[in-house]
C-alpha positions, 0 to 999 in steps of 0.5 A: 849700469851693469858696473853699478849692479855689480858694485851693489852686489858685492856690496850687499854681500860684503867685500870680503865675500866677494874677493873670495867669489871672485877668487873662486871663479878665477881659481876655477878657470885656470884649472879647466885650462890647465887640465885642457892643456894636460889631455893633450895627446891622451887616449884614455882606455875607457872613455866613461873613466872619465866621468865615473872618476869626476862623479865619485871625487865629487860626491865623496868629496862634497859629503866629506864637505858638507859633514866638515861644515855641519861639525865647525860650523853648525850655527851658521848653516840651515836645513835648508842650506845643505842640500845646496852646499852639497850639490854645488860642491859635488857639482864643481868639484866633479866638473874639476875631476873630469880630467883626472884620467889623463893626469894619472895616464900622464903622471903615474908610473908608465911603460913605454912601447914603440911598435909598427902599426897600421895608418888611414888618412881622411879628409878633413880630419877631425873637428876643431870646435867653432874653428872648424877642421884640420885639413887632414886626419891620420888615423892610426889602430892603437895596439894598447888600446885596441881601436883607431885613435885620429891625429890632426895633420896635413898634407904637409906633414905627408910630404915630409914625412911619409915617402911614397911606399912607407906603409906603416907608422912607427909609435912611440907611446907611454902606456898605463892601465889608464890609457895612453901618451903618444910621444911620437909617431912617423911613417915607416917602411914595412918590415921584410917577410922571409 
C-alpha cells in the first residue's frame, strides 16, 4: 500500500520532479555524514559560531536564491510561493552550514602548538547518544581555548599509557582563530623545578 502511494505521488508530481526530490534528500544526508564525520576531534572557540555561521549563510543565501528565482523565472512563481521558497532554502541551507566552523578549523591555514597541561579523568565519560557512555572521560584544560575540553577513553588507554606518577598530559593540536584540532595528546611526566 505505501509503495502504490509513493508511485502515485511521484506520478502526480512527474518523474522528473521526483528524480530531483529524491536527489536532493540523498544529496542532503551524504552532506550531514560527511560533515559529522569532519567535526571530530574539533573544539571550536565559540560555540554559538556555529549557529550564527549557519543562519547568516542561510539567509543571504536564500535571498540571493530567491532574487535569481523572481528575475529567470517569474512567470512561474507566485506571491504566495516566495516566502516558502525563501524559507525552505534558508532553512536547509543553514542546517548544512552548521558544521562550517569546524571545516575552516580544519582546513584553513593553522598553527601548531604542543604543550603540557593539566588532566582529570570521570567515570563514565561522556554520552554517546542512544549507545550510552564511553567507559571513562579525560578531561584536559585547553590552553588555546581556555576551558576543559572532555575525550572519550577507557581504562585501557590509562593502562598503556599513563605510568603511575605521569601527572600531566602532553597536546598536539592545530589551532586557528576558529578553534581547535587535536592531533594527538599522552601522558607525560611533569617537567623538574629548579
Amino acid at each position: 500500500m505505501a509503495l502504490e502511494s509513493v508511485i502515485k505521488k511521484i506520478k502526480r508530481i512527474g518523474f522528473k520532479d521526483g528524480l530531483v526530490a529524491i536527489f536532493l534528500i540523498v544529496a542532503t544526508f551524504a552532506v550531514m555524514t560527511f560533515w559529522s564525520e569532519l567535526s571530530r576531534d574539533i573544539y571550536l572557540a565559540d560555540a554559538m559560531d556555529s549557529f550564527r555561521m549557519g543562519a547568516i549563510v542561510g539567509l543571504s543565501s536564500a535571498a540571493i536564491i530567491t532574487l535569481l528565482a523572481v528575475l529567470f523565472f517569474p512567470h512561474r512563481l507566485t506571491l504566495r510561493q516566495l516566502p516558502k521558497l525563501f524559507g525552505s532554502t534558508a532553512f536547509l541551507i543553514g542546517i548544512l552550514s552548521i558544521q562550517l566552523p569546524s571545516a575552516l578549523v580544519r582546513y584553513l591555514p593553522h598553527e601548531r602548538i604542543q604543550y603540557l597541561t593539566e588532566y582529570d579523568i570521570s567515570f563514565p565519560g561522556p554520552s554517546r547518544g542512544k549507545s550510552g557512555h564511553c567507559e571513562m572521560g579525560l578531561w584536559l584544560k585547553d590552553r588555546h581555548l581556555n576551558r576543559w575540553i572532555q575525550f572519550c577513553s577507557s581504562r585501557a588507554w590509562l593502562k598503556a599509557n599513563c605510568e603511575r606518577g605521569k601527572d600531566r598530559i602532553e597536546v598536539v593540536e592545530d589551532v586557528n582563530r576558529y578553534g581547535v584540532k587535536i592531533i594527538n595528546y599522552w601522558c607525560a611526566w611533569s617537567p623538574i623545578k629548579k
